[in-house]
C-alpha positions as CSV (number, residue, x, y, z in Angstrom):
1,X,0.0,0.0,0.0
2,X,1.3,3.9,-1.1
3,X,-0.3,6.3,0.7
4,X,-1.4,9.3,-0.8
5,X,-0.4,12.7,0.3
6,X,-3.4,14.1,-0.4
7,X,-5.8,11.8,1.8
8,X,-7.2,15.4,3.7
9,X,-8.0,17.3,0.5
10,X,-8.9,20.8,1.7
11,X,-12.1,22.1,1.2
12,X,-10.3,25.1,-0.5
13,X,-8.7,22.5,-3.0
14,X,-12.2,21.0,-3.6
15,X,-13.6,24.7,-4.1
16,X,-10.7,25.1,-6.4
17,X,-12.0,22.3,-8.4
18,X,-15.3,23.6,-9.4
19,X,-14.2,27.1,-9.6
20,X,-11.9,26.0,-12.2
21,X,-14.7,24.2,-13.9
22,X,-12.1,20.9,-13.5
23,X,-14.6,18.5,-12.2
24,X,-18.5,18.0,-11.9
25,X,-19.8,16.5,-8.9
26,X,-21.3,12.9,-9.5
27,X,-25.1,12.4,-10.5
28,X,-24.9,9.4,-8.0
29,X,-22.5,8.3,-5.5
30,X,-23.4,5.2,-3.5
31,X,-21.6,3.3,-0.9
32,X,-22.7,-0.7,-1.9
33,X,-20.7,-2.5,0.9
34,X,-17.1,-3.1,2.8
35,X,-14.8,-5.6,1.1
36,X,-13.9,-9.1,2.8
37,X,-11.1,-8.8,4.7
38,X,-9.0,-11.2,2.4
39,X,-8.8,-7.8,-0.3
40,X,-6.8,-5.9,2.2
41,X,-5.5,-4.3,-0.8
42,X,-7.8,-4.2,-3.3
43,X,-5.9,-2.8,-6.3
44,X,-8.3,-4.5,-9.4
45,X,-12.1,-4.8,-9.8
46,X,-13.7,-6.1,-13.3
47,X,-17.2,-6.8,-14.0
48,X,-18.2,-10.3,-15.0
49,X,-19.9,-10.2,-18.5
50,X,-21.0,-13.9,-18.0
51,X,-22.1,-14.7,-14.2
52,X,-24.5,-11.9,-13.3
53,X,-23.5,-10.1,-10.0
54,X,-20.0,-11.2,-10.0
55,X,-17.2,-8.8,-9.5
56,X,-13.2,-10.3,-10.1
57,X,-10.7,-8.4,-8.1
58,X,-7.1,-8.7,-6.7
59,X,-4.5,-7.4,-4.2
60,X,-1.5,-5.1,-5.1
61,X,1.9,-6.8,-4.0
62,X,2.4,-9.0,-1.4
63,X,-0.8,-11.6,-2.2
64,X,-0.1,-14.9,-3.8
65,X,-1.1,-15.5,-7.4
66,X,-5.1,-15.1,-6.2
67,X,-8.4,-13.6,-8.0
68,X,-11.4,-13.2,-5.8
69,X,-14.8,-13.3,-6.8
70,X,-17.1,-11.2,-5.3
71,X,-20.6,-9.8,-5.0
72,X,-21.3,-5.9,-5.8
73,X,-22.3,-5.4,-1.9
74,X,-18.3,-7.1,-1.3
75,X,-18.9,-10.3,0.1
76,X,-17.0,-13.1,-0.9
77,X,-17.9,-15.6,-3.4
78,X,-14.4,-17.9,-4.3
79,X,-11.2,-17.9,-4.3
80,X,-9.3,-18.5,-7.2
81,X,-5.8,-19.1,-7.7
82,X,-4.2,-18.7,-11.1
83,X,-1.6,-21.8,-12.2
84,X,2.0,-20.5,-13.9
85,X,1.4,-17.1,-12.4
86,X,3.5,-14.3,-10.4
87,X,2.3,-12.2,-9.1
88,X,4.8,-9.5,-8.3
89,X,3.2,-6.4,-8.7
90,X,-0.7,-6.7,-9.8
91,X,-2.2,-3.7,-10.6
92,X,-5.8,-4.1,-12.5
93,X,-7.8,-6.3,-13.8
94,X,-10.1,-6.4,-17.1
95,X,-12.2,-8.6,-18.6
96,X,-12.8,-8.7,-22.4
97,X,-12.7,-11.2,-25.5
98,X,-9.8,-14.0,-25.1
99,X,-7.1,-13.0,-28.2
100,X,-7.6,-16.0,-30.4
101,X,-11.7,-16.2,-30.5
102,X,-12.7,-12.8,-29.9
103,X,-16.3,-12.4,-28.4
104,X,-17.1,-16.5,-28.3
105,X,-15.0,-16.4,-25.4
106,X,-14.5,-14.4,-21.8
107,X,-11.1,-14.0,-20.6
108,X,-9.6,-11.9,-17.4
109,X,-6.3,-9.6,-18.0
110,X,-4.2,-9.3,-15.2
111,X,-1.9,-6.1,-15.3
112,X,1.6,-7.3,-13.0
113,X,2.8,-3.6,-14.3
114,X,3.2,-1.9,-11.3
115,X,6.7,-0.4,-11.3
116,X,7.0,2.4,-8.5
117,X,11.0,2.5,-8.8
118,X,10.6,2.2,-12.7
119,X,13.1,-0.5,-12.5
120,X,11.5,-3.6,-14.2
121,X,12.0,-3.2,-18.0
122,X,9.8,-5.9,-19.1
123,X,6.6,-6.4,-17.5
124,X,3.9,-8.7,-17.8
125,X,0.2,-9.6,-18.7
126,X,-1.6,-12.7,-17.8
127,X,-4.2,-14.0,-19.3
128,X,-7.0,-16.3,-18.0
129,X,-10.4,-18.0,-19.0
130,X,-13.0,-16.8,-16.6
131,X,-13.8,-19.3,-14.9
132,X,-17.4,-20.1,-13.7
133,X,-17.6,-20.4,-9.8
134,X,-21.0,-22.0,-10.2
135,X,-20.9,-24.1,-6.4
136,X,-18.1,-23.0,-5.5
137,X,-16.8,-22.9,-1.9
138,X,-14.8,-19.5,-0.2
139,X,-12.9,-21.9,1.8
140,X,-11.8,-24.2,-0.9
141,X,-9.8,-22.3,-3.6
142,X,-10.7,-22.9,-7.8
143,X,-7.8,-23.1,-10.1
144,X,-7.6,-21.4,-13.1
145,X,-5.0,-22.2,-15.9
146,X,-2.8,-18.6,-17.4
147,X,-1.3,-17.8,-19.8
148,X,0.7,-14.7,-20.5
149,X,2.5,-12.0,-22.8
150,X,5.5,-9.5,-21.6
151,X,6.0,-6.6,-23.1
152,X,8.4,-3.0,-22.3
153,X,7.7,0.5,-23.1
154,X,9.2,2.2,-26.3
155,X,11.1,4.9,-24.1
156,X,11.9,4.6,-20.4
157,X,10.0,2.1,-17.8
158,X,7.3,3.6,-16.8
159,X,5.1,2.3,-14.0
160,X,1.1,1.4,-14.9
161,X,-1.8,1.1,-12.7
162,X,-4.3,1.1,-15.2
163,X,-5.6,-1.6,-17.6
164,X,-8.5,-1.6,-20.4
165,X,-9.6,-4.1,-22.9
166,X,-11.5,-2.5,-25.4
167,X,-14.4,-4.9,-27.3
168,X,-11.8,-5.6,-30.0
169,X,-9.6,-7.1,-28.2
170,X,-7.2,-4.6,-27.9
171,X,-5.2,-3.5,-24.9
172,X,-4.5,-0.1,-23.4
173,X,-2.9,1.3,-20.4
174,X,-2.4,4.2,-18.6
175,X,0.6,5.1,-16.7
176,X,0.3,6.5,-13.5
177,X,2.4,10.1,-13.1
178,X,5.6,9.3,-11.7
179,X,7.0,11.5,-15.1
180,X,5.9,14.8,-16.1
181,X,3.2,12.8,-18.9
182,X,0.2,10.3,-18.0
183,X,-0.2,8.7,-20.9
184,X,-1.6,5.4,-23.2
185,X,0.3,3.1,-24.3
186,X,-1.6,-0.2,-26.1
187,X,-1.3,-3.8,-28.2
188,X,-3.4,-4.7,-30.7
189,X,-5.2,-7.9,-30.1
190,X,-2.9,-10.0,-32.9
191,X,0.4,-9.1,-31.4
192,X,-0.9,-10.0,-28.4
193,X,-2.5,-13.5,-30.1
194,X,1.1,-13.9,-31.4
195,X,3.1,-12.9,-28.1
196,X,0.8,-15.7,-26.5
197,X,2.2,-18.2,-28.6
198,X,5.9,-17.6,-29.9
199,X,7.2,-15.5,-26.3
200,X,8.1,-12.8,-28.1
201,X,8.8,-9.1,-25.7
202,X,6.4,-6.9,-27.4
203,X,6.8,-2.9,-27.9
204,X,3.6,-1.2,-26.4
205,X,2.7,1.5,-29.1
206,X,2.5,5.1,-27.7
207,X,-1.7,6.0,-28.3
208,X,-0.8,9.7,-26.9
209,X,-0.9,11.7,-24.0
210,X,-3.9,11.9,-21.5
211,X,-3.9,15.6,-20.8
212,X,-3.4,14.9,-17.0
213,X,-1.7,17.2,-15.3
214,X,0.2,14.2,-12.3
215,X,0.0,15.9,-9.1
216,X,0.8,13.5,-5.9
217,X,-0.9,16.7,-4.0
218,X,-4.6,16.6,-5.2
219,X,-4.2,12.5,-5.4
220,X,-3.7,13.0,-9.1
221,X,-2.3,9.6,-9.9
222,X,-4.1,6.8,-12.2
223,X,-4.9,4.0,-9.9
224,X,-7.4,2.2,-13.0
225,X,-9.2,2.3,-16.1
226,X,-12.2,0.2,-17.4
227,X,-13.9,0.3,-21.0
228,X,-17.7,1.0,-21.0
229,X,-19.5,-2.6,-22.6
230,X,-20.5,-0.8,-25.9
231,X,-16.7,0.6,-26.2
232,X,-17.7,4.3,-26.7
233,X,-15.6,5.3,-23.4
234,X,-12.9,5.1,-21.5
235,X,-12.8,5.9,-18.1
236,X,-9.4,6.4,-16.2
237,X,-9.3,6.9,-12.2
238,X,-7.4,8.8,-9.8
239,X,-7.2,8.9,-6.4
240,X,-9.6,11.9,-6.4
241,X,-11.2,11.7,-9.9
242,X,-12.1,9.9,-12.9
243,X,-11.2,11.4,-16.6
244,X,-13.5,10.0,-19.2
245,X,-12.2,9.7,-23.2
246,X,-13.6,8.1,-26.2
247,X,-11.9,5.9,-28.4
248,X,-10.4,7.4,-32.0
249,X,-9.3,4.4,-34.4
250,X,-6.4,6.1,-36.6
251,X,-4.0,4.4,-39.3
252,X,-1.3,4.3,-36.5
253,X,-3.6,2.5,-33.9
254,X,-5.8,4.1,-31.3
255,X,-5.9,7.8,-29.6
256,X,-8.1,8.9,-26.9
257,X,-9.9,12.4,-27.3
258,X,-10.7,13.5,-23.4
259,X,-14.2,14.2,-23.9
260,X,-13.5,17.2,-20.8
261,X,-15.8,16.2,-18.0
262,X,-13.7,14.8,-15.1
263,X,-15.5,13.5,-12.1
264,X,-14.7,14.3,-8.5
265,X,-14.5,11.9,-5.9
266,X,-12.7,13.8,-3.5
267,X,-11.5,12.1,-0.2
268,X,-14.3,9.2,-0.5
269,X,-12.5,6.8,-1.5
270,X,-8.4,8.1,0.1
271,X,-6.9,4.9,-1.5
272,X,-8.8,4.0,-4.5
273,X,-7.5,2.0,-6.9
274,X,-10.5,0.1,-8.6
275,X,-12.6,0.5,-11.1
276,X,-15.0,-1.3,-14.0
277,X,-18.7,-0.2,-15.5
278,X,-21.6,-2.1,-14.3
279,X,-23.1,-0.8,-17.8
280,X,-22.3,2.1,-20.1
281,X,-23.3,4.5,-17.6
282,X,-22.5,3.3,-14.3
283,X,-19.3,2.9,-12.6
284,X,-18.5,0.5,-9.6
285,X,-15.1,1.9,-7.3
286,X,-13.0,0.0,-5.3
287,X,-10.6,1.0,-2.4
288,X,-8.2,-0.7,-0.5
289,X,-7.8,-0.4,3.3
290,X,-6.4,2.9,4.3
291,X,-6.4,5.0,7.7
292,X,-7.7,1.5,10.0
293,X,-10.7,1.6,7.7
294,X,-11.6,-1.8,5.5
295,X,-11.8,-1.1,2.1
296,X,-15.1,0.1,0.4
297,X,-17.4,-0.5,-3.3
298,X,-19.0,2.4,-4.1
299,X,-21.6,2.6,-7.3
300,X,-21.1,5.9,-9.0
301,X,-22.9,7.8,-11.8
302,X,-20.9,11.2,-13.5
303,X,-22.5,13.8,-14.6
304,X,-23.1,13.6,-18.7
């Protein structure tokens, strides 16, 4: 766990906010339920597109190779561990098409990109089947079969936090503001097909910068990202905010146009770093523990 510097955001920095027309409040924020105690920290959520009412998530550093199933109030559902795994630094979760069959199958990405001291030059994503936790038991652990691609950055390391899988299969991520730029980086869903098979390190391809300004201060650093289920928008969480951006297909690969209505959270969530849409409009948040208090889901609707 990081903490953030800005957990007691001043009401003169919130003011500053809306001042500055920077953020709009949300339309709906909703606290759904505490997390079981085994996410002590909760760094990835993903919403199940095949098992109504499940959520996947996972703990930053320090866990075992280990997705937990859960409902959207935060109980526990199963445990499941993931075979030929690390888990060194797990950041996010998606869910999204599996590379080779597209939308005839549901796979899980797990982002192992976190890289505070920007010291790891190639990282790594697994890659799993969902698997269906249809009787399964909390006590007993599932096992799930990975597989997985590694890829480094085309300049520097950079460290991630943030992992979206668009309806194409295609990958994105969002670095988190330990340089002067957040920005995208992504993989097309046949290098990634490819990397799967032949081990190849792939390039990620630079899709631009976000237009966020990093600053530790307002708890301006990307925790997560999540692609809306009809693929019109990106959304991309801070500590404090979330940025949304919809997707522009160009003849060098994707670009994000920030469509300019940020979101603020504020201190509700001091260490959140989860994220997914329930639909195309609603947001679930995630947060792990922070100041003796157990981490929290929250439902959230932004203003349009």
């Amino acid at each position: 766990m990081r903490p953030w510097i800005g957990q007691q955001l001043s009401s003169r920095a919130r003011a500053a906010y809306f001042a500055q027309g920077q953020a709009y409040a949300p339309r709906v924020l909703q606290e759904l339920g505490p997390l079981p105690r085994e996410l002590r920290e909760a760094s990835g959520l993903a919403v199940s597109r095949t098992q109504p009412g499940v959520l996947w998530a996972h703990n930053d550093s320090g866990d075992v190779p280990m997705l937990y199933a859960i409902d959207e109030k935060g109980a526990l559902l199963a445990k499941v561990a993931v075979v030929d795994a690390m888990a060194i630094d797990w950041e996010d979760i998606a869910a999204g098409p599996c590379p080779e069959d597209g939308a005839t199958s549901h796979c899980l990405y797990i982002a192992d990109t976190g890289n505070n001291d920007r010291a790891r030059d190639v990282l790594t994503i697994f890659v799993v089947a969902e698997p269906s936790i249809a009787g399964a038991n909390p006590s007993r652990p599932l096992t799930v079969n990975s597989r997985s691609f590694r890829f480094r950055y085309p300049g520097p390391p950079e460290d991630a936090e943030a992992l979206a899988v668009l309806p194409s299969g295609d990958v994105t991520l969002v670095t988190k503001g330990r340089t002067p730029a957040i920005s995208f980086f992504g993989f097309s869903k046949t290098d990634i097909s490819r990397a799967l098979t032949n081990r190849e390190v792939l390039t990620a391809t630079n899709q631009g910068d976000s237009g966020i300004s990093p600053d530790q201060g307002l708890g301006r650093w990307v925790t997560a990202a999540a692609m809306s289920p009809d693929g019109m928008t990106l959304a991309v969480r801070t500590y404090s905010e979330i940025f949304f951006y919809a997707p522009e297909k160009t003849a060098q690969g994707y670009r994000w146009r920030d469509l300019r209505r940020p979101c603020f959270l504020g201190e509700i969530e001091p260490q959140g770093e989860a994220m997914d849409y329930l639909d195309d409009k609603t947001l679930i948040i995630g947060s792990e523990t922070s100041q003796g208090r157990q981490g929290v889901l929250h439902r959230v609707q932004c203003s349009a």
